[in-house]
C-alpha positions as CSV (number, residue, x, y, z in Angstrom):
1,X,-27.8,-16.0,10.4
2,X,-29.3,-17.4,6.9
3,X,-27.0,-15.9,3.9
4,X,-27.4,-15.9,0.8
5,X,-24.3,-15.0,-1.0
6,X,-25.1,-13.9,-4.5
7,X,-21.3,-14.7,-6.4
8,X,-21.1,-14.7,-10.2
9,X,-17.6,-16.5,-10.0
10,X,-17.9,-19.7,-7.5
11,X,-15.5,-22.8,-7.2
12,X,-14.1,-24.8,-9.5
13,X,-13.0,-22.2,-11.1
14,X,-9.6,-21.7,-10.0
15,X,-9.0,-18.0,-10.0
16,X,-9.8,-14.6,-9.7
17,X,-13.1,-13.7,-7.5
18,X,-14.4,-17.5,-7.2
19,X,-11.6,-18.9,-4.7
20,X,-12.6,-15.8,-2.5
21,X,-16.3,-16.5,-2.7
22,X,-15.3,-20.2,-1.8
23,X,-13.0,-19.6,1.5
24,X,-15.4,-16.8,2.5
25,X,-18.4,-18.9,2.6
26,X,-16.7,-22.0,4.2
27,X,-15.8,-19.4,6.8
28,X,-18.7,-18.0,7.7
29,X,-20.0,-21.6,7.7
30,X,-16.8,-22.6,10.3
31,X,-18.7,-19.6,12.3
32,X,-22.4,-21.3,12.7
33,X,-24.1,-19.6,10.2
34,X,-26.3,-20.7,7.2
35,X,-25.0,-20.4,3.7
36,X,-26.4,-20.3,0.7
37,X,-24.7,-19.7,-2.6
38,X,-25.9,-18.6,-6.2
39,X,-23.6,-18.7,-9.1
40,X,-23.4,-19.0,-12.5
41,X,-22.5,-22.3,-14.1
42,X,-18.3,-22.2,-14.0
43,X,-16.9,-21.0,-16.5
44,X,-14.1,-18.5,-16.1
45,X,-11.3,-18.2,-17.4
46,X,-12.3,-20.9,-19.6
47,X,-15.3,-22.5,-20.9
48,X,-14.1,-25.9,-19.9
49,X,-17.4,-26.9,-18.1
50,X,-19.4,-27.5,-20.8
51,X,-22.4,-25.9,-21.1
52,X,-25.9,-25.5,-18.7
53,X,-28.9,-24.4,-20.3
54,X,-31.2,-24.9,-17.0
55,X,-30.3,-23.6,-13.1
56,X,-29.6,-26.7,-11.3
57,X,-28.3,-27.2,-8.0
58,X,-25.0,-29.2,-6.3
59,X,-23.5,-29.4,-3.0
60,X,-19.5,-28.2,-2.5
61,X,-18.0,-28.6,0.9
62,X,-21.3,-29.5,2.0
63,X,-22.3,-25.8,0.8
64,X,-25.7,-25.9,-1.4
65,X,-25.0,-23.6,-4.5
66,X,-27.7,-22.8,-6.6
67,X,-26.2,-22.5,-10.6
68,X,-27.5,-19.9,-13.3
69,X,-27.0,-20.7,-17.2
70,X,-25.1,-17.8,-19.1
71,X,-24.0,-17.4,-22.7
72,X,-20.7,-17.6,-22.6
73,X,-18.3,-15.3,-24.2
74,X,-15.3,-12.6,-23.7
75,X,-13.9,-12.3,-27.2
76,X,-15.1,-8.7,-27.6
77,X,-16.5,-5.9,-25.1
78,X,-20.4,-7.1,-26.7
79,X,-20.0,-10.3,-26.0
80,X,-18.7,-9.5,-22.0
81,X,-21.7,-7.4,-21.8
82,X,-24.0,-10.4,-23.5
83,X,-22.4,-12.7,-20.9
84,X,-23.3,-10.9,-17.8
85,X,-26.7,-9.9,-18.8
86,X,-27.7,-13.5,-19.5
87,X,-26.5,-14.3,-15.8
88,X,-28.5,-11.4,-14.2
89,X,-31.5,-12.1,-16.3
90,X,-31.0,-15.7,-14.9
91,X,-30.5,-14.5,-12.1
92,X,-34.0,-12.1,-11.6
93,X,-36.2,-15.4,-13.4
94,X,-34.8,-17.6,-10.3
95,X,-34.8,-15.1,-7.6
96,X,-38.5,-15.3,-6.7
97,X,-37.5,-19.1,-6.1
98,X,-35.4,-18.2,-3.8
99,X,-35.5,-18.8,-0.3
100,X,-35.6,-15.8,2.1
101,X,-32.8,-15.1,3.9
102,X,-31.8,-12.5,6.8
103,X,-29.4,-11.0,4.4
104,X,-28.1,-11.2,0.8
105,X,-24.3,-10.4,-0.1
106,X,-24.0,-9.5,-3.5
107,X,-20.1,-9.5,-5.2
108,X,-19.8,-7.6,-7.5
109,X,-18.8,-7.9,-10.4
110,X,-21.2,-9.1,-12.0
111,X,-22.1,-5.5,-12.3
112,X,-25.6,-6.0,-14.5
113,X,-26.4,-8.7,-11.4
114,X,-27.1,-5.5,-9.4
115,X,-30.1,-5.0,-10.9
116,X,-31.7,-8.4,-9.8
117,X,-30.3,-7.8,-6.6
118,X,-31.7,-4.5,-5.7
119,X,-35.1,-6.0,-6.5
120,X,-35.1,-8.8,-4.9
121,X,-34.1,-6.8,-1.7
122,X,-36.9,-4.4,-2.1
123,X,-39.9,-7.0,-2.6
124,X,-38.5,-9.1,0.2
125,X,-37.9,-6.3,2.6
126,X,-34.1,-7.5,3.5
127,X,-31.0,-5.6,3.8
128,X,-28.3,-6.2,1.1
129,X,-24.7,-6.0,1.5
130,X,-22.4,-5.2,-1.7
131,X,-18.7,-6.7,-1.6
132,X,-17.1,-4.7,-3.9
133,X,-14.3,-6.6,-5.9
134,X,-14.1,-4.5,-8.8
135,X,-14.9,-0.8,-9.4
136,X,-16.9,-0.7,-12.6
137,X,-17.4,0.9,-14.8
138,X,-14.5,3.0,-13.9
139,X,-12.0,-0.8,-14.7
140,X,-13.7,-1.4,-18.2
141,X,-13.0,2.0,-19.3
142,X,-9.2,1.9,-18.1
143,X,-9.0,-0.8,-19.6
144,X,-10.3,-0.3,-22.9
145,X,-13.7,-2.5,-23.0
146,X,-15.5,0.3,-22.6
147,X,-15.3,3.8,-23.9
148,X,-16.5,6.8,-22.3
149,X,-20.0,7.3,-24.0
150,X,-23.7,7.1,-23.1
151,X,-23.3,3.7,-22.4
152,X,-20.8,4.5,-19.9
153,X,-22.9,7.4,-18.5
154,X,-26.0,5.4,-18.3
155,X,-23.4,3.0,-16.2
156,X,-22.3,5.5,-14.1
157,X,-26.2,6.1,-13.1
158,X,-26.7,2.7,-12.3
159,X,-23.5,2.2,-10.4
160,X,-24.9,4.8,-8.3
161,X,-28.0,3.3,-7.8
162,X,-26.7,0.4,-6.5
163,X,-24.4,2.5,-3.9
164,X,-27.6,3.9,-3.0
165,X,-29.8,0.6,-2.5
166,X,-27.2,-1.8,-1.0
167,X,-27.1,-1.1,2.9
168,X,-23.6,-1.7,3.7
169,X,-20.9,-1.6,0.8
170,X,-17.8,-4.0,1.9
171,X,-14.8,-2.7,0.1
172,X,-11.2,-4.6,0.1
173,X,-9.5,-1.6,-0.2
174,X,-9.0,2.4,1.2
175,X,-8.6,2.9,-2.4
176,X,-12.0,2.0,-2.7
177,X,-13.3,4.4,0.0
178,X,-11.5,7.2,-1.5
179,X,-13.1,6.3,-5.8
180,X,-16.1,6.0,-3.2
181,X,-16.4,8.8,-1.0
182,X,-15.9,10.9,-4.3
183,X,-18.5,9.5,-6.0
184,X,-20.6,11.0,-3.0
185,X,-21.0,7.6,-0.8
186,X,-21.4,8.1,2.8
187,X,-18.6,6.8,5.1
188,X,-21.4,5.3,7.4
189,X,-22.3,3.0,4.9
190,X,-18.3,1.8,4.1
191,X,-16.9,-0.9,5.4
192,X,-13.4,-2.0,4.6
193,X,-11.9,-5.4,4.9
194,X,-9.3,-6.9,3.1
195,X,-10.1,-10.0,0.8
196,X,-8.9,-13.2,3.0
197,X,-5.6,-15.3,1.3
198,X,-7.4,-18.1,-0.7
199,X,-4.6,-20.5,0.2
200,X,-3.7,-21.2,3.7
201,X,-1.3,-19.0,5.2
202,X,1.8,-20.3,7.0
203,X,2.9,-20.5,10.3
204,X,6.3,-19.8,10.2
205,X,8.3,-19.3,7.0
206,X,9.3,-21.7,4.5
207,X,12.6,-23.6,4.9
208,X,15.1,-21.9,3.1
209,X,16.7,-25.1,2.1
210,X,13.5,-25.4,-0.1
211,X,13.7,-22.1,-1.4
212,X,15.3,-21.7,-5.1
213,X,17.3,-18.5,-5.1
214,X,17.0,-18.1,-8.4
215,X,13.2,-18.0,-8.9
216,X,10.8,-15.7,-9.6
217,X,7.2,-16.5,-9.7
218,X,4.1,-15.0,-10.6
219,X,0.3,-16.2,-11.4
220,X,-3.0,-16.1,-11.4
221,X,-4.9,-14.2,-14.6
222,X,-2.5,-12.6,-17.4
223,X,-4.3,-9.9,-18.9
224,X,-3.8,-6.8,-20.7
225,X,-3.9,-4.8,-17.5
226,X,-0.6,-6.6,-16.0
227,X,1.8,-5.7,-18.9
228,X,3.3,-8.9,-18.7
229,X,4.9,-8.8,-22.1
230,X,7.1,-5.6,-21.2
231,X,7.8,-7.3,-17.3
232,X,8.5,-10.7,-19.7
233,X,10.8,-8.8,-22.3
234,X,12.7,-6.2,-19.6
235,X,13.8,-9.7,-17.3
236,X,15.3,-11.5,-20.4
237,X,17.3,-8.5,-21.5
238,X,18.2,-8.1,-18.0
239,X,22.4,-8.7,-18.6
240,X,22.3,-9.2,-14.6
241,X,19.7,-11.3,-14.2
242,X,20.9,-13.5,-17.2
243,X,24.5,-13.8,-15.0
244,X,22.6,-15.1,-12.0
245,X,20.8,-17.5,-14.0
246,X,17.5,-16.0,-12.8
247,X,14.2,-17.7,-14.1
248,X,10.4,-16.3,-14.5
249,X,7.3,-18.5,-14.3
250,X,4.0,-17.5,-15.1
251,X,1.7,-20.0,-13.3
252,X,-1.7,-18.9,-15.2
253,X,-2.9,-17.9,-18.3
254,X,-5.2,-15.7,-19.8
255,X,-6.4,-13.1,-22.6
256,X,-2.7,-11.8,-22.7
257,X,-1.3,-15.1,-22.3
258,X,-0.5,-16.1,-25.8
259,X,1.1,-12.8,-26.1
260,X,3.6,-13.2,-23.2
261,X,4.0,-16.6,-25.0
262,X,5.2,-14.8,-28.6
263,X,7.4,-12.4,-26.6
264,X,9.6,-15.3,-24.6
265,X,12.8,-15.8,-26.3
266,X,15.0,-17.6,-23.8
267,X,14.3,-20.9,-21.9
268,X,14.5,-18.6,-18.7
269,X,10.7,-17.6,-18.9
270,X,7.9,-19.9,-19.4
271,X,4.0,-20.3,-19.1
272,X,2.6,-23.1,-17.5
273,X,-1.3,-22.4,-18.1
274,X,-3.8,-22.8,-15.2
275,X,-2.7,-25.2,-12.9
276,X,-4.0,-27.6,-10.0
277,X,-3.3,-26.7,-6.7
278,X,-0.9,-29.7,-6.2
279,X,0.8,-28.5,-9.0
280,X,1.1,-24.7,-8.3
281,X,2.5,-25.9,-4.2
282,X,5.8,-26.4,-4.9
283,X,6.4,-23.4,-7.3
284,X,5.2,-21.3,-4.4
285,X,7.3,-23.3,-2.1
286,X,10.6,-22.5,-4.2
287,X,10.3,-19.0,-5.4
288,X,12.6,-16.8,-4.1
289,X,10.7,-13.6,-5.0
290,X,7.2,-12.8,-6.5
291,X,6.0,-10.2,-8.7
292,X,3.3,-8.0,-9.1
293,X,2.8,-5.9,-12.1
294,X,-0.4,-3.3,-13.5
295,X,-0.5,-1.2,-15.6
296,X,-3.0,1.6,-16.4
297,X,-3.6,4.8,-15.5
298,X,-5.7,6.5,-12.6
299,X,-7.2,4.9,-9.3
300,X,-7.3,1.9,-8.2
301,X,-9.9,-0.7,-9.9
302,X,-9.3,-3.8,-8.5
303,X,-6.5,-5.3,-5.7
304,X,-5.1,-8.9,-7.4
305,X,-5.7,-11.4,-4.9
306,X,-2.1,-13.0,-5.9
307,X,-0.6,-10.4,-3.3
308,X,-2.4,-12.2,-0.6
309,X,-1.4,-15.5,-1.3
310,X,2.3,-15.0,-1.7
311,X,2.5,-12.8,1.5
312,X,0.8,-15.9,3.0
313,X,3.8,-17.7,1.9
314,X,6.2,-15.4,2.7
315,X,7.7,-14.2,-0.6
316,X,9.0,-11.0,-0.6
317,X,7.2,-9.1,-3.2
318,X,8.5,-6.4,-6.2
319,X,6.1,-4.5,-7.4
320,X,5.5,-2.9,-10.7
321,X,2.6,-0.4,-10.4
322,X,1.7,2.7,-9.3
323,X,2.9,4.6,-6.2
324,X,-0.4,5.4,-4.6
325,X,-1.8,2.3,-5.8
326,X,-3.3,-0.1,-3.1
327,X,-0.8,-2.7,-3.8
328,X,2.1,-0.1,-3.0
329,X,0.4,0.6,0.0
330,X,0.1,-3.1,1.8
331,X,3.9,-3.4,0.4
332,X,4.9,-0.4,2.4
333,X,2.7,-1.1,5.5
334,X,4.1,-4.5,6.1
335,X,7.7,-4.0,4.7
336,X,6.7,-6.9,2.6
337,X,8.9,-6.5,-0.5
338,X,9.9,-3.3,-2.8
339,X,7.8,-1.1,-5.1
340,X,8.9,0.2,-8.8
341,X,6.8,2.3,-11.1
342,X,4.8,0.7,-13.4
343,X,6.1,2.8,-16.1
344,X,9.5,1.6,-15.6
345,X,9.9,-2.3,-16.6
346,X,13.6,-1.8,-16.4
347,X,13.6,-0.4,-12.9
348,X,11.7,-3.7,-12.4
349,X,14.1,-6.2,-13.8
350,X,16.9,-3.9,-12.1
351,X,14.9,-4.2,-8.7
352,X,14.4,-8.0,-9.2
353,X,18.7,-9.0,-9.3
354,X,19.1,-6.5,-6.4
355,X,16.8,-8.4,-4.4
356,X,18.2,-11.8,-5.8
357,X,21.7,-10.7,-5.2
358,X,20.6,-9.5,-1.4
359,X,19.1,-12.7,0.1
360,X,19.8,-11.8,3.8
361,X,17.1,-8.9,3.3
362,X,14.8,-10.7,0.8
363,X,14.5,-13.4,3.9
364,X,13.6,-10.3,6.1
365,X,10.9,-8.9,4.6
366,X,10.0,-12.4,3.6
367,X,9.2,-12.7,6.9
368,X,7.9,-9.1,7.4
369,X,5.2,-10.1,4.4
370,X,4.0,-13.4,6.2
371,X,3.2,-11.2,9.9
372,X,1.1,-8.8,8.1
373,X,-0.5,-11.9,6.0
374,X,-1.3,-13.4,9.2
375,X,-3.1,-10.8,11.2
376,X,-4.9,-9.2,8.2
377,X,-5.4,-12.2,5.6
378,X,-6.5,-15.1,7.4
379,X,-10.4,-15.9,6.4
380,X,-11.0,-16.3,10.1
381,X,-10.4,-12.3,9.9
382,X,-12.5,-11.5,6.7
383,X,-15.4,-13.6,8.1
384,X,-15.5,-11.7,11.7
385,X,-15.6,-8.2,10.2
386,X,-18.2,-9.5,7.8
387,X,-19.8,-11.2,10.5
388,X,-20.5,-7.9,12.4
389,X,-21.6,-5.6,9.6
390,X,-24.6,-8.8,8.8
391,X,-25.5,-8.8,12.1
392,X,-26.0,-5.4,13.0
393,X,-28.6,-5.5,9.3
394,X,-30.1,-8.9,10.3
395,X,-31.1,-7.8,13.9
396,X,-33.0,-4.9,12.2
């Protein structure tokens, strides 16, 4: 088949949806098919990039990408909004450029890039697939960048539309199909399939002479959402942890990042920033344990593709969120790790030198979180179920 995969987030940048976009498109490459993909020009979670004022085009892993200028900005909720509606008005100008493909999949967010989408599949007469990463607007009102308003309401609208337009909607999560199904979206047109591990996953477990047993590790973006100063603050006053000489790396950085920073008092917690993937190896080949943390309150609005990648590994997991979050839910099914409320930061910290203090059993479910990362996370995996769903669309 001929794809075009319409990603606002696309390698180099190093986290969040862009090293999904990149393994899923190699993948469905590995599988003979045609690839095409449109991005903007990198630039998340920092402008580091410089700046484009012109599309342009380059070639990554022998993928051609197409790039998309945007004004860059996410200092406040207007300039967010001004960021992504520079990329999707980008976006519609180059469209009719386009080539035609047998079928567009469109991630989303970019939630204004919708709109391009949806007409660009109508004038062209091809079927559009939506792979749902975030549920907006219903994450920028949890989290505060939006409040609930005519704006929001006019949102809502739209974020219907596009249920209505797209002719599959691939969702990572049975969260998902549940804020779905509610909002009135037919089961016919779900699909769910887990987002694929954007490192490679192991084949057997780590050596557990490698393995610190007193580290902790977790990374990716720090943003409000993952109430990382409270996690940061309840594991330095944990008296227990202190006695087993535990220590907490943030490998990442973010909006909340120089906050964590101001709320470290010991030398037992630290922030390393973004780092290369040469660099971020051996921190996942030492940790003894990961964590996970959100914060906020009702459903599910995103699944952080962190959990993926240290279940690849085969570090057992404690969790700080919700009970019937998504998270809580792969945890449970695979016997990956332990679960704490999100609420509770001291339960956390608690949870954490339990698990420290128990190594036999962190091993085990260690172990238990790599199985399920191999039969569920692989890209292989992702790229198959995608692979039907396209092809069922293209052949009409």
């Amino acid at each position: 088949m001929r794809i075009q995969l319409w990603s606002y987030n696309y390698d180099p940048e190093p986290s969040g949806i862009a090293p999904l976009s990149g393994v899923w498109a190699r993948a469905m490459t590995s599988r003979g098919h045609s690839v095409e993909v449109v991005a903007a020009h990198p630039h998340y979670p920092e402008p580091r990039w410089g700046v484009r004022s012109l599309p342009y085009r380059e070639v990554r892993d022998g993928l051609p990408v197409v790039r998309l200028p945007l004004w860059v900005g996410r200092g406040s909720a207007l300039q967010r909004i001004r960021q992504e509606a520079t990329f999707a008005g980008a976006l519609g100008l180059t469209a009719p450029a386009l080539s035609t493909p047998d079928v567009v999949v469109a991630v989303s967010p970019s939630f204004p890039a919708l709109a391009p989408t949806m007409a660009n599949a109508r004038l062209r007469r091809i079927p559009w697939v939506l792979w749902l990463q975030d549920v907006l607007p219903d994450g920028a009102v949890m989290t505060g960048i939006l409040q609930e308003g005519r704006l929001v309401a006019l949102a809502r609208d739209f974020e219907r539309a596009a249920y209505r337009s797209a002719s599959k909607i691939v969702v990572i999560s049975e969260s998902f199909k549940e804020n779905l199904r509610a909002k009135g979206v037919p089961d016919s047109k779900l699909v769910r399939s887990y987002n694929p591990a954007s490192r490679p996953i192991l084949d057997a477990p780590r050596p557990a002479a490698g393995i610190d047993p007193a580290a902790v590790l977790t990374m990716g973006n720090i943003g409000h959402s993952q109430n990382l100063v409270a996690v940061t603050r309840a594991f330095e006053d944990s008296e227990r942890l202190r006695e087993h000489g535990a220590s907490f790396v943030l490998a990442g950085d973010g909006e909340a990042g120089d906050y964590v920073r101001a709320a470290i008092r010991t030398d037992r917690v630290r922030v390393t920033g973004f780092l290369a993937d040469h660099e971020l190896e051996p921190l996942l080949q030492r940790a003894a344990l990961a964590i996970i943390s959100q914060r906020y309150e009702g459903i599910d609005f995103n699944v952080p593709s962190k959990l993926m990648n240290f279940m690849g590994y085969g570090i057992p997991i404690v969790a700080s969120v919700r009970h019937d979050s998504e998270v809580a839910r792969i945890i449970a099914a695979s016997g990956g790790g332990w679960v704490t409320e999100s609420s509770d930061t001291t339960g956390l910290a608690t949870q954490v030198a339990e698990a420290l203090a128990s190594p036999t059993e962190a091993a085990k479910r260690g172990e238990l979180a790599l199985r399920f990362a191999q039969r569920n996370f692989r890209p292989e995996h992702a790229a198959v179920r995608f692979e039907g769903t396209l092809r069922t669309l293209a052949d009409r």
